[in-house]
N, C-alpha and C positions, 0 to 999 in steps of 0.2 A: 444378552438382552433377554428380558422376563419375556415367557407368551402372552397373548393377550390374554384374558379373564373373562369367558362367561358368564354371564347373569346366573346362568345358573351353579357353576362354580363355586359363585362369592356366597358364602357363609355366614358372612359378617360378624367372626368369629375370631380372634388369631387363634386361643388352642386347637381350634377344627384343622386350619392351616400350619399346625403346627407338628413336625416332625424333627425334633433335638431332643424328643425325650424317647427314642426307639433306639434302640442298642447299633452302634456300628454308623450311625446318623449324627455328623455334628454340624455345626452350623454352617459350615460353607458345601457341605454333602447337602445340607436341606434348600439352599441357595439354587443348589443346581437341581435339584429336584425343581421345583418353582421354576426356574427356567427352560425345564424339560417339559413343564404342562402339567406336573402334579402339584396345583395351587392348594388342595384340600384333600379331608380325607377322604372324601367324593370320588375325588381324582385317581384314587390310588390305583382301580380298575381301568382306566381308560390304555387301551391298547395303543393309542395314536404316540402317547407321551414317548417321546423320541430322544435316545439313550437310556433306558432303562430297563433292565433286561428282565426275562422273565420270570430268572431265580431272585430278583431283588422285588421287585411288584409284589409277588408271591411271599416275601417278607413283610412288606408292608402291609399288606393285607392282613394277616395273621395278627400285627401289632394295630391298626387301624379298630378291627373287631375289639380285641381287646380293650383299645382305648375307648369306642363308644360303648361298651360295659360300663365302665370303671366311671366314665361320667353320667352315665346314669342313675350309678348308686353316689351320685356326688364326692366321689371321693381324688380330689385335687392331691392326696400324699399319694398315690399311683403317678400323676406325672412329674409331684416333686422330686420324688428318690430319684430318677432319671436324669429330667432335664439338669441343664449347668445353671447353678444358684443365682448367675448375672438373670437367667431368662425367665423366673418364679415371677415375673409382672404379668407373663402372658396368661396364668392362673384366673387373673382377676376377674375379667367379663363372665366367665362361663361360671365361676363361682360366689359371684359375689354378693349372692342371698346368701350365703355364708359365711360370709366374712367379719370377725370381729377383729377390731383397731382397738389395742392394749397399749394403755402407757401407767407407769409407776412412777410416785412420789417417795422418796424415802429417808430417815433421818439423817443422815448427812450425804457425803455425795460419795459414798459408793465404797467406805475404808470398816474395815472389821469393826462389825457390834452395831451396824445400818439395820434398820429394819426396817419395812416399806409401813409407810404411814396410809397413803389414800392410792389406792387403783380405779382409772376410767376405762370402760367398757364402753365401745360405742357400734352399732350392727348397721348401719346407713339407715335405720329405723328409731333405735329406742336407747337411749342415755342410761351408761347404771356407773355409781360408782361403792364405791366399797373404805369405810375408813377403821384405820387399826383400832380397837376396843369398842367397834360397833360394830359391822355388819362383814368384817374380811375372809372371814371364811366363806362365808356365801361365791365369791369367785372360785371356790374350788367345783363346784358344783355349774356355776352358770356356765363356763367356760367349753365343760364339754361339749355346750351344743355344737358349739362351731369348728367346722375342720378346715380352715384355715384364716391362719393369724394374720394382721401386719401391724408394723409395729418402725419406728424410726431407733434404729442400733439397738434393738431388741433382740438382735443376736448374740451381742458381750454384755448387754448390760440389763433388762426386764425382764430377760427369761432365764437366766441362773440367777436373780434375784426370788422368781417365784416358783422356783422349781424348789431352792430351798426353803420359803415360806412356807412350802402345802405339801411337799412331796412329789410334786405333778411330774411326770414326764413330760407334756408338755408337747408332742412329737408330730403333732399336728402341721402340715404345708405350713412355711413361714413366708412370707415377703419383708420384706427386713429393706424399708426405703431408702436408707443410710447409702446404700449398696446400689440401689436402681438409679439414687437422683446422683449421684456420684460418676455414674457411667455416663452419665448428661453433663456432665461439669458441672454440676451444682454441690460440691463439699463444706464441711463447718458444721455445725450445730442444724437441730430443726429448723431455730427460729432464725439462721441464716438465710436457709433453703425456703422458707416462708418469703421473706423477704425479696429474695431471688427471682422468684413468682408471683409476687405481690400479694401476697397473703398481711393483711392488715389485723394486727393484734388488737388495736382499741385499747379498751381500758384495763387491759391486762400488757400493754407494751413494755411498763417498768419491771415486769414480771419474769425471772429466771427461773433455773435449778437453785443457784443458794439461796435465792431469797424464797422458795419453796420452802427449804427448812426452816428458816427465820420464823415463816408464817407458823410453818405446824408448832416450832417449839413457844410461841406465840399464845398458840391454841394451846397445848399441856400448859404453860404455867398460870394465864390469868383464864382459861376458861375463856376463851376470846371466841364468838360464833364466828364472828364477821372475818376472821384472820383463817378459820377453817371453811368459811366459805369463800373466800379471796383464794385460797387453796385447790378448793375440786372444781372453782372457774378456770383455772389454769391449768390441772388437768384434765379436765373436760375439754378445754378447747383445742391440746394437743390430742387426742382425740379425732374430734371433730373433723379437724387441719388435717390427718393423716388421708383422710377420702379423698380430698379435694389434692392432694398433692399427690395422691396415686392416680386419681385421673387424670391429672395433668402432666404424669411420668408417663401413661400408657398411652395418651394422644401422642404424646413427643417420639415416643418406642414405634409405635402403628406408622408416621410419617417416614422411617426409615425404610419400610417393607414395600416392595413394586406396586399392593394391593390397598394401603393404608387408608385412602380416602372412604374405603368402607366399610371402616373399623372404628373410627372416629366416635369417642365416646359424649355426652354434652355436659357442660359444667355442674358442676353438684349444686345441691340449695343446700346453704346450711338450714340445721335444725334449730330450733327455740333450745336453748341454753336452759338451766335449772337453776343457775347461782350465776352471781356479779362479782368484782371486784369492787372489795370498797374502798375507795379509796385514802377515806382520813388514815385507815390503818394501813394500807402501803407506803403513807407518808412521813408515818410516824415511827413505821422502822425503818424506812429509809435515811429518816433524820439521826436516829436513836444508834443505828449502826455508820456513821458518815458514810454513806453511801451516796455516789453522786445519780443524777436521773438520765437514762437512755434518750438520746434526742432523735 
């Protein structure tokens, strides 16, 4: 049984309460910690915390300081390299004026001679996207701001895409959702997991991966605006989607922990979008390619 939690205790934090990213600490070591009275890093001095000896306190302490360093100079790859890749959600709260949501569109779906057509950039703030023979170098540049990524299976498949478009290492804390909403039982594609959660596509619903490339080669051969703006709305909105399904992974994450009711993060707004789907041109590849339509 968890001790109780002082007002003053509570953080409203999970990394502050979090102790899987100290050496020799793993998750069920950090369980019993929490049930011993070290709810936070607060905690970690309290003499009372019963089972926990003097030469382990005395470690925590040591990593405690360190970690309130290390978030100070904002930097979340300190608790990445540590913690276990399942636990990179707990990242979020404390970093999440730094976080940019990266997703890739690319010439076909992912086999030798692909090259990424359109990248959306989105910072819970401000929309950018980036398209090949306009402005895609610029993501080599914007990207550094941010030190840490998330991204839906941007672990096999956005980030060795862009590492070799740009050269980037790229090494920056990942949250990789593929992986978080999957430890939830929600597997398949994004727009599964969207689903799952009730994330509603609108007028981008007929809208995939292959018919991403349709659009762009759409876009190369007639010069098509509307077919490259049917395009960055549908990157864009995976995007967009990625906030609102990490909040939704980190509420579901925080309900599991004795402390969770005061951690609870509130639904996202989305933001005003910059491009539509148009629709005569979804419909007219969809015809053109007999493609039947998602009900």
């Amino acid at each position: 049984m968890v001790a109780a939690v002082s007002g003053s205790q509570q953080c409203r934090a999970m990394l502050r309460q979090t102790f899987c990213h100290v050496p020799g600490v793993g998750i069920k070591a950090e369980e019993r910690l929490w049930a011993s009275g070290v709810v936070s890093w607060d905690a970690v001095g309290d003499s009372a915390a019963a089972g926990v000896t003097a030469r382990k306190r005395e470690s925590l302490a040591r990593h405690v300081e360190e970690s309130r360093r290390q978030l100070a100079e904002n930097n979340p790859a300190f608790f990445a390299e540590t913690m276990p890749a399942a636990e990179h959600w707990r990242l979020f709260r404390e970093f999440r004026d730094s976080v940019a949501y990266v997703d890739i569109e690319t010439s076909g779906l992912g086999g030798y001679g692909d090259h990424i057509t359109t990248i959306a950039l989105y910072d819970g703030r401000t929309i950018r996207h980036y398209v090949h023979g306009q402005n895609l170098a610029d993501f080599k540049r914007d990207i550094r701001a941010y030190p840490l990524l998330v991204t839906y299976n941007g672990k096999t498949f956005d980030l060795p895409f862009l590492r070799a478009a740009f050269g980037l290492a790229l090494d920056q804390a990942h949250i990789d959702l593929r992986y978080v909403l999957a430890g939830l039982g929600y597997k398949g594609g994004l727009k599964a997991c969207e689903r799952s959660l009730g994330l509603d596509r609108g007028d981008l619903a007929e809208v995939d991966g292959y018919f991403a490339v349709l659009l762009w080669n759409e876009y190369k051969r007639r010069q098509n605006v509307q077919a490259l703006e049917t395009l960055l709305a549908y990157n864009i909105r995976d995007v967009v989607n990625l906030e609102a399904l990490l909040v939704q992974a980190y509420n579901r994450k925080v309900a599991a922990v004795p402390f969770g009711a005061e951690l609870v993060l509130p639904p996202v707004v989305a933001p005003a979008e910059p491009f539509k789907a148009h629709e005569p041109t979804v419909r007219r590849l969809k015809g053109g390619y007999g493609l039947g339509f998602q009900r």
